[in-house]
N, C-alpha and C positions, 0 to 999 in steps of 0.2 A: 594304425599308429596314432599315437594320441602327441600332438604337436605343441608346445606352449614357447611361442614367440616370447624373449626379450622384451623388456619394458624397460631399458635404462633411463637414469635420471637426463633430467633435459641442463644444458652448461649453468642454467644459472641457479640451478637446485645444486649443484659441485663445490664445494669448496675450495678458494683458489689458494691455497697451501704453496708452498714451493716443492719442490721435491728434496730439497734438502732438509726442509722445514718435518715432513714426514719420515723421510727415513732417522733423524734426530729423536725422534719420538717411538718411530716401529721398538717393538720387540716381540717377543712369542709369550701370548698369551697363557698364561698358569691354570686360569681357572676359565668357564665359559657359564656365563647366568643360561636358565633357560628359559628362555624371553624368546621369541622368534625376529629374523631379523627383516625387512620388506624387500616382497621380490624382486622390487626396484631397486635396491641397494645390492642385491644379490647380482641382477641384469647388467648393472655397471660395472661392477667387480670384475664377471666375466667376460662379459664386451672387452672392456678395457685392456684386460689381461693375456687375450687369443687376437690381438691383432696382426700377429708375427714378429720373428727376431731375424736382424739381419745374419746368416748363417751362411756362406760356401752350401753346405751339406743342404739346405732347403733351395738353392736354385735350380733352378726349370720344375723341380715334382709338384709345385702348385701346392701341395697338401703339408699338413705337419704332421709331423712322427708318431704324436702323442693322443690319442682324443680321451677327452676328458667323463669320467665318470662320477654322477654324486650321489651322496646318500641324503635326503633332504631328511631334517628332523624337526625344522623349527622354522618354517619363512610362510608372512601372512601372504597370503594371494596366492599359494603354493601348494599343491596337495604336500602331502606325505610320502616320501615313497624313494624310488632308483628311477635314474634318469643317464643320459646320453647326450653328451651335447654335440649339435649339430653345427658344423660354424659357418657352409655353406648359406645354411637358413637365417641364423643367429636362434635359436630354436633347440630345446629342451624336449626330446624325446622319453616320455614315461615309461619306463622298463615293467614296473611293479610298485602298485601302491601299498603304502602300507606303512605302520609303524617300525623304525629298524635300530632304536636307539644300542639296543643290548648289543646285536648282529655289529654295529658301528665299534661299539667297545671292544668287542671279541678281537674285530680286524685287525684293530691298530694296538694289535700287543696285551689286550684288556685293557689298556689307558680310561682313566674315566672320561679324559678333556675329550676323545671321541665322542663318546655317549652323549658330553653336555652339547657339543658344538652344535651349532644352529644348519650346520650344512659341511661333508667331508668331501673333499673332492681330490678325487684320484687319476694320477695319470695312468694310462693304458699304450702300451705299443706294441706291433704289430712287429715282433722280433725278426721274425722269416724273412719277411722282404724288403726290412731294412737294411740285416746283413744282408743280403742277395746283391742290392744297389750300392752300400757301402762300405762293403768287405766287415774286418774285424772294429773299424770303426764305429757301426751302426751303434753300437750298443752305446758309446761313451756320449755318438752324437744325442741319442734318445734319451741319457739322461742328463745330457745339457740342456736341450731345448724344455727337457720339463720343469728344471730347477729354474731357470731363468723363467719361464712363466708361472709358478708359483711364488717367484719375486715379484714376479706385475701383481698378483692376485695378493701377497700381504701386502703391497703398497697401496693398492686401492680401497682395500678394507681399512688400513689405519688413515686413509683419507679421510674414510664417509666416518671415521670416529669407531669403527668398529675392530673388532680383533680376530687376528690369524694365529697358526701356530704348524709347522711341522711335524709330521709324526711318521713313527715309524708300522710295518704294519706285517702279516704273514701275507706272504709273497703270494702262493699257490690259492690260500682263500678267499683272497680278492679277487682273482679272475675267476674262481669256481664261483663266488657269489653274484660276480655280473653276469653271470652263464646261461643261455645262449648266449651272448649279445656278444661275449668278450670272449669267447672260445678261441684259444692262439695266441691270445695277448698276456706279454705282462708286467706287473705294474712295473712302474719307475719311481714315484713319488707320489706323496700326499701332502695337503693342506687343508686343516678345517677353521670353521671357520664360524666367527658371532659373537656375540656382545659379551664383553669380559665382566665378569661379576668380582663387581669392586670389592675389594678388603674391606 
């Protein structure tokens, strides 16, 4: 397994924004330049974003419902390729490298803002034994805890000045395309993500 440790920005490379001050400003990006974005601003995002939410449904399991899968298109210091993130590690597991802009478009409905985005990151859950632990609730909890943490990941991106956007996506070819990896899982949400290409 090929491991690539987090590099987030250190406090005083951060912007000290308010959170008001950002969400005033957030909105969903239209278009995405294709400019790559730094894997330090990518490592804050997600740092940032996967620290947990206070939930009933996540006490005593230790773990989150959701883990995160990305399609990298565009980050300097960053192969190319599918990745896995690890949050125990803070650690990006390389799935497959490789070019995936088109595969990225396909996913998300043919959208093109996939294609452009500098990086698509999708949530994955592990349906079976969610329901198991939380009856018919599982499903509603696993797509709370994903939306609420792709709210942390557009807030951190329109902090560092960069741009996010939700999208929608074919359900069964995002797990078939993270496969092995993701085999049983399925998705919940998406957010991509990168520098918005000014008007």
């Amino acid at each position: 397994k090929e491991m690539v440790p987090l590099c987030p920005l250190g406090p005083e490379s951060i912007p000290r924004d308010s959170v008001e001050e950002v969400i005033l400003r957030r909105g969903s990006t239209r278009k995405f330049a294709l400019t790559p974005i730094s894997f330090n601003a990518l490592s804050t995002i997600i740092s940032s974003a996967t620290q947990g939410i206070p939930a009933d449904f996540l006490e005593g399991s230790g773990i989150a419902l959701n883990d995160l899968y990305l399609i990298v298109n565009a980050v300097e210091g960053l192969a190319s390729g599918t990745y896995v993130y690890h949050r125990e590690r803070l650690a990006l597991e390389l799935l497959k490298a490789g070019e995936f802009r088109a595969q990225s478009g396909y996913l998300d409905l043919g959208q093109t803002l996939g294609a452009e985005a500098s990086v698509n990151v999708y949530f994955l859950a592990e349906l079976g034994s969610i329901l198991g632990r939380l009856g018919n609730r599982g499903y509603r909890a696993a797509q709370l805890e994903a939306s609420i943490t792709a709210g942390k990941l557009y807030l951190a991106a329109y902090t560092l000045g960069l741009g996010a956007t939700g999208l929608t996506f074919f359900d069964d070819d995002v797990t078939d395309f993270f496969a092995p990896h993701a085999k049983g899982k399925s998705a919940m949400f998406l957010t991509s993500l990168g520098k918005p290409a000014r008007r």
